[in-house]
C-alpha positions in Angstrom: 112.2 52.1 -18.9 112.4 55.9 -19.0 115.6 57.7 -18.5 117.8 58.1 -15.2 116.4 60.5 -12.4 119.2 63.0 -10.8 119.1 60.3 -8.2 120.0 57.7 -9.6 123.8 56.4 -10.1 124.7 55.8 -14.1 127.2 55.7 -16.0 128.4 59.2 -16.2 129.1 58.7 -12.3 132.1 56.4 -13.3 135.4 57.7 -11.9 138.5 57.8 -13.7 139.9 54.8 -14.5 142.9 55.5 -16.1 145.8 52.8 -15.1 143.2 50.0 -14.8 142.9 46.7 -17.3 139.5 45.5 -17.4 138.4 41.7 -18.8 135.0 41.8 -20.4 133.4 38.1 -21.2 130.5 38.3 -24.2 132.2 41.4 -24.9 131.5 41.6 -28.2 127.6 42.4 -27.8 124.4 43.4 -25.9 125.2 44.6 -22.3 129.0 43.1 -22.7 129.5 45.8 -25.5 128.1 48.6 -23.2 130.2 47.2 -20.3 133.6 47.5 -22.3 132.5 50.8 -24.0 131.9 53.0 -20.7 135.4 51.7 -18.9 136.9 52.4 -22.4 135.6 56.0 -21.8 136.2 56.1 -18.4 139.9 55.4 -19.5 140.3 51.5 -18.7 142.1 49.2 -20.7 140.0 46.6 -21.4 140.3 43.0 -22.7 137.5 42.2 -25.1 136.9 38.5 -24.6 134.8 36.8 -27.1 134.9 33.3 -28.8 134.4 34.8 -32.7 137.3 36.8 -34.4 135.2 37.8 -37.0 132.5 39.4 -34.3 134.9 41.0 -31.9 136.7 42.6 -34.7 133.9 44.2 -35.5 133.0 45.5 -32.0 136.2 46.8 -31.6 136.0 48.5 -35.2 132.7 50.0 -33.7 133.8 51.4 -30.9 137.3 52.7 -32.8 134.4 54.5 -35.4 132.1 55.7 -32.4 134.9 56.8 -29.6 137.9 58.0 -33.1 140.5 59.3 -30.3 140.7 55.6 -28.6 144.2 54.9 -27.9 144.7 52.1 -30.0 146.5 50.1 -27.3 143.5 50.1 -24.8 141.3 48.0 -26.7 141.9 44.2 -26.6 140.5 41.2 -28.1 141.1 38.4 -26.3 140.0 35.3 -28.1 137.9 33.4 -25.3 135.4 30.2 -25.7 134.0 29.4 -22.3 131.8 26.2 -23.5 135.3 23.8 -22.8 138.1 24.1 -19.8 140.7 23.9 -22.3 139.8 26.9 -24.1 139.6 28.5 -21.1 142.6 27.7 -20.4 144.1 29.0 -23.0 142.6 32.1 -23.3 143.6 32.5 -19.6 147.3 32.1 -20.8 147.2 34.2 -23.9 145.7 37.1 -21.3 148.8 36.2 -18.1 151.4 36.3 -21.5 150.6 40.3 -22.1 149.3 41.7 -18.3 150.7 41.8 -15.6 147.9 43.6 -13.5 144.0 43.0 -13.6 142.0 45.0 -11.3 138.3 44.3 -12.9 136.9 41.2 -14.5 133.2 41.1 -14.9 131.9 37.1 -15.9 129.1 38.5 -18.3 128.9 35.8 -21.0 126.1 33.8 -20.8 124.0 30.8 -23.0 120.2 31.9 -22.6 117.7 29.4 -22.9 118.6 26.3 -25.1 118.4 22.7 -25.4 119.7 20.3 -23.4 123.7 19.8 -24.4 127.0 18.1 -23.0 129.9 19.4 -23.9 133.7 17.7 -25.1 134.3 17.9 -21.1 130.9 15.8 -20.7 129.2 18.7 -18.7 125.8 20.2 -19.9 126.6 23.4 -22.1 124.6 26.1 -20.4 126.2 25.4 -16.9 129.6 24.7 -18.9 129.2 28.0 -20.2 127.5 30.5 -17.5 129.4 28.9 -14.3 132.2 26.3 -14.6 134.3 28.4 -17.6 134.1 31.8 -15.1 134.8 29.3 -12.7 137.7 28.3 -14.2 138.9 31.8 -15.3 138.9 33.3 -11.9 140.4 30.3 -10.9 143.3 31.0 -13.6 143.1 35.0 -13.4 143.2 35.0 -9.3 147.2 34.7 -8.8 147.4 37.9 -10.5 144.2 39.8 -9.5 145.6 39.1 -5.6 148.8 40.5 -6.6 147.0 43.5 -8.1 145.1 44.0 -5.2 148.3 43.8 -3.2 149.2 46.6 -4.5 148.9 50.3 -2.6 145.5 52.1 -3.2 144.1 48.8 -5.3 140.5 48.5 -5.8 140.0 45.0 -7.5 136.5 43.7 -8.2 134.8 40.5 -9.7 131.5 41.1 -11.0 129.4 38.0 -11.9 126.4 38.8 -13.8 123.7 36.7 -12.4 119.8 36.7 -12.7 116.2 36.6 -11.1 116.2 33.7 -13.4 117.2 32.2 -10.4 114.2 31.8 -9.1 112.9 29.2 -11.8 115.1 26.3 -10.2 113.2 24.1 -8.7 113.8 22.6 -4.7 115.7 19.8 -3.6 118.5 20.7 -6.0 121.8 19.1 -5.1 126.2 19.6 -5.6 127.1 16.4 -4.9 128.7 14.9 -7.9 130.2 16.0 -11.0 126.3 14.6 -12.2 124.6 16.9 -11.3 125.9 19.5 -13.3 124.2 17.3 -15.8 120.2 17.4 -14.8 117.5 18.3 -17.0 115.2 19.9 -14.6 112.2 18.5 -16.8 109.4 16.2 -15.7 109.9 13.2 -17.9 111.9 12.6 -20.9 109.7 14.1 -23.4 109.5 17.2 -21.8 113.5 17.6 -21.4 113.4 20.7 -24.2 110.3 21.8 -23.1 110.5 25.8 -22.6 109.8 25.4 -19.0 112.7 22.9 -18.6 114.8 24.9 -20.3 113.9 28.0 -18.6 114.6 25.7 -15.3 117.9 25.0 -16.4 118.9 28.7 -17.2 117.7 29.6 -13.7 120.1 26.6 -12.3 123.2 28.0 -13.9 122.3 31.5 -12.9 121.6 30.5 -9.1 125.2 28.8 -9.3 126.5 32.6 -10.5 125.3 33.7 -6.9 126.9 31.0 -5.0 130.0 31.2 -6.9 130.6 34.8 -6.2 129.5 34.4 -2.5 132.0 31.4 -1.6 134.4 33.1 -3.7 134.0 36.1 -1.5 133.9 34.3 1.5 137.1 32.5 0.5 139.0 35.9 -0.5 138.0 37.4 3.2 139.2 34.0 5.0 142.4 34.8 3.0 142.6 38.2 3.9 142.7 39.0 0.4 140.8 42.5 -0.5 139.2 41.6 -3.5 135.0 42.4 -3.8 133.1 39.8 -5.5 129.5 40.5 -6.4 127.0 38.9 -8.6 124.0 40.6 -9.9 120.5 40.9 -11.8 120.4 43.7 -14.6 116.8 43.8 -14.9 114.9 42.5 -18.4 117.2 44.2 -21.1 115.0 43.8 -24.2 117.6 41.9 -26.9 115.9 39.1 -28.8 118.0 36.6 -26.7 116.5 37.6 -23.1 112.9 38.1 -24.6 113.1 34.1 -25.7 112.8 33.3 -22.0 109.1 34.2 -22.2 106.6 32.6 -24.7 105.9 35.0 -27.5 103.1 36.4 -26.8 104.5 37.6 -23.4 107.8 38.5 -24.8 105.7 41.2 -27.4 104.3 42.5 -24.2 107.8 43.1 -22.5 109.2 44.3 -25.7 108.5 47.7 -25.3 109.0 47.6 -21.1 112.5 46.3 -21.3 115.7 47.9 -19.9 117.8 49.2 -23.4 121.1 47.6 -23.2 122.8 50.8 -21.3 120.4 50.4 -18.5 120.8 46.6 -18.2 125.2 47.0 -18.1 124.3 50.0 -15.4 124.6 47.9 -12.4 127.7 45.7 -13.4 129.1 49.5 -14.0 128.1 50.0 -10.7 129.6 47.0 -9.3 132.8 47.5 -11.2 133.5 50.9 -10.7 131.4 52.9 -8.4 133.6 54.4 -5.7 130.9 53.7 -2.6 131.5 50.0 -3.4 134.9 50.6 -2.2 134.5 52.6 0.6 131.4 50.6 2.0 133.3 47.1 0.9 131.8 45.2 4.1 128.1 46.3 2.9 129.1 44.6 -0.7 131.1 41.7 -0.6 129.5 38.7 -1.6 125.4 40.4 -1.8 123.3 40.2 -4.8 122.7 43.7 -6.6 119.3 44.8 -8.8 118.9 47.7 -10.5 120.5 50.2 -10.1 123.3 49.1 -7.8 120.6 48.1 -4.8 121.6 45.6 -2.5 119.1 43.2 -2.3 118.4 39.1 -0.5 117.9 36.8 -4.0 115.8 34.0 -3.0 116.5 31.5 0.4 118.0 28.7 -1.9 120.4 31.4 -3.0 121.7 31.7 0.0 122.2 28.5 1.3 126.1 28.8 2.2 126.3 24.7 2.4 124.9 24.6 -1.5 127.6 26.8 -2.7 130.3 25.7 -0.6 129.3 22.2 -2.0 129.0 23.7 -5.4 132.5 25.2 -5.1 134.4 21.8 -3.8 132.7 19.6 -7.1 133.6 22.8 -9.5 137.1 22.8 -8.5 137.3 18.8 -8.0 135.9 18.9 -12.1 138.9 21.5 -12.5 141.6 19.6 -11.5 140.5 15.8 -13.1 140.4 17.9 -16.5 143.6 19.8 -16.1 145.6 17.2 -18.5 142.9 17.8 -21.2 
């Protein structure tokens, strides 16, 4: 894509955001780099969560060589594995141990198309991954985002970083049991690692993004709590990863139409920061963003309220059976 028009909002229309701490997941590359970079500059202090020390230690040393006059106490690593709850759990704890605020967490870590894979928790990886470890960490982080947002002039926001993806599940999906985080999506046995099962089940876990941060919304406003939750689609952001959705020769012709990785973090920027999210709050809570910051409907199955309120009671039911583990 070409660059910004003067109408357009981007990341030079970020406010100040001095004062506010910032958790970044898949911070360490890709649009989770970009994400952590521009509240960096924008004066955030931001947690860089990532699973490999090796790999955030060399973001961070990036950004330190890119942006030399970084106070050195505003960049975090936050060591952070997603694929099991108990890692989650303790990266949760190592975060609680040195904040005491958190006004923006954006759930950007995601597992692209792969094979089909349970996890140590028995759950299959990509949905362990992309919805039930964010799941989990808002479910750890919330106590002290709601007592940030208690706070006098708060703005706290929970960007989940969804997809049109969502639009490869198939129908007649279903949250009624801890098993069916577990389906294959695939039309017989042989085909369960078939690209277009496994393109199925990247959609599933990215339709479960946009009912997480719906209910979650819904819950925070039955609780009076004034927190935003949104969930988005950055456009096609041409990294290797993304491309792998399409067959090759497909992906060679997207290649050079894809968003750079600036463009794709603009409308989590957007969600997390822009200042008209704030003041228009009941326009945003709980909707489904596109490029660049537009509100848009994702498809019907997205917004079936009785999917993700089912999708919510098994996620937290999964939660609490683990919690000894």
């Amino acid at each position: 894509m070409g660059a910004f028009t003067s109408k357009q909002w981007d990341a030079q229309s970020m406010g100040d955001m001095h004062g506010k701490v910032a958790l970044v997941t898949g911070a360490n590359t890709g649009m989770g780099y970009v994400i952590t970079e521009q509240l960096l500059i924008h004066g955030a202090k931001v947690y860089l969560a990532a699973r490999s020390e090796s790999k955030a230690q060399a973001a961070i040393a990036q950004l330190r060589r890119e942006h030399p006059h970084l106070e050195k106490d505003r960049l975090v690593w936050l060591p952070l594995d997603l694929s099991t709850l108990a890692d989650v759990r303790k990266g949760s704890a190592n975060f609680l141990a040195q904040e005491t605020r958190l006004d923006i967490l954006v759930n950007n870590a995601a597992r692209l198309i792969a094979d089909h894979q349970l996890n140590e928790d028995g759950v299959e990886l990509s949905v362990a991954i992309n919805h039930l470890g964010h799941f989990a960490l808002v479910d750890l982080l919330l106590p002290i985002m709601k007592s940030t947002a208690s706070a006098a002039n708060s703005d706290v926001r929970i960007v989940t970083i969804a997809s049109d993806a969502h639009n490869f599940t198939p129908p007649n999906i279903k949250f009624d049991s801890f098993e069916d985080f577990n389906v294959t999506l695939a039309s017989s046995p042989a085909s369960v690692n078939s690209l277009k099962a496994k393109s199925a089940r990247y959609g599933f876990s990215k339709l479960m993004n946009i009912y997480f941060a719906r209910e979650l919304q819904r819950r925070l406003d039955k609780d009076g709590v004034d927190i935003i939750s949104l969930s988005l689609h950055p456009g096609l952001v041409a990294t290797e990863n993304a491309l792998n959705l399409f067959p090759s020769f497909i992906a060679a012709l997207l290649r050079p139409l894809g968003k750079t990785a600036l463009q794709g973090a603009t409308t989590a920027l957007f969600a997390a920061s822009a200042s008209e999210v704030k003041q228009n709050a009941k326009a945003y809570k709980g909707v489904y963003l596109v490029p660049y910051g537009k509100v848009k409907d994702p498809s019907a199955v997205a917004k079936d309220d009785t999917l993700a309120a089912n999708l919510w009671k098994i996620s937290k039911a999964f939660l609490d059976a683990n919690s000894a583990k």
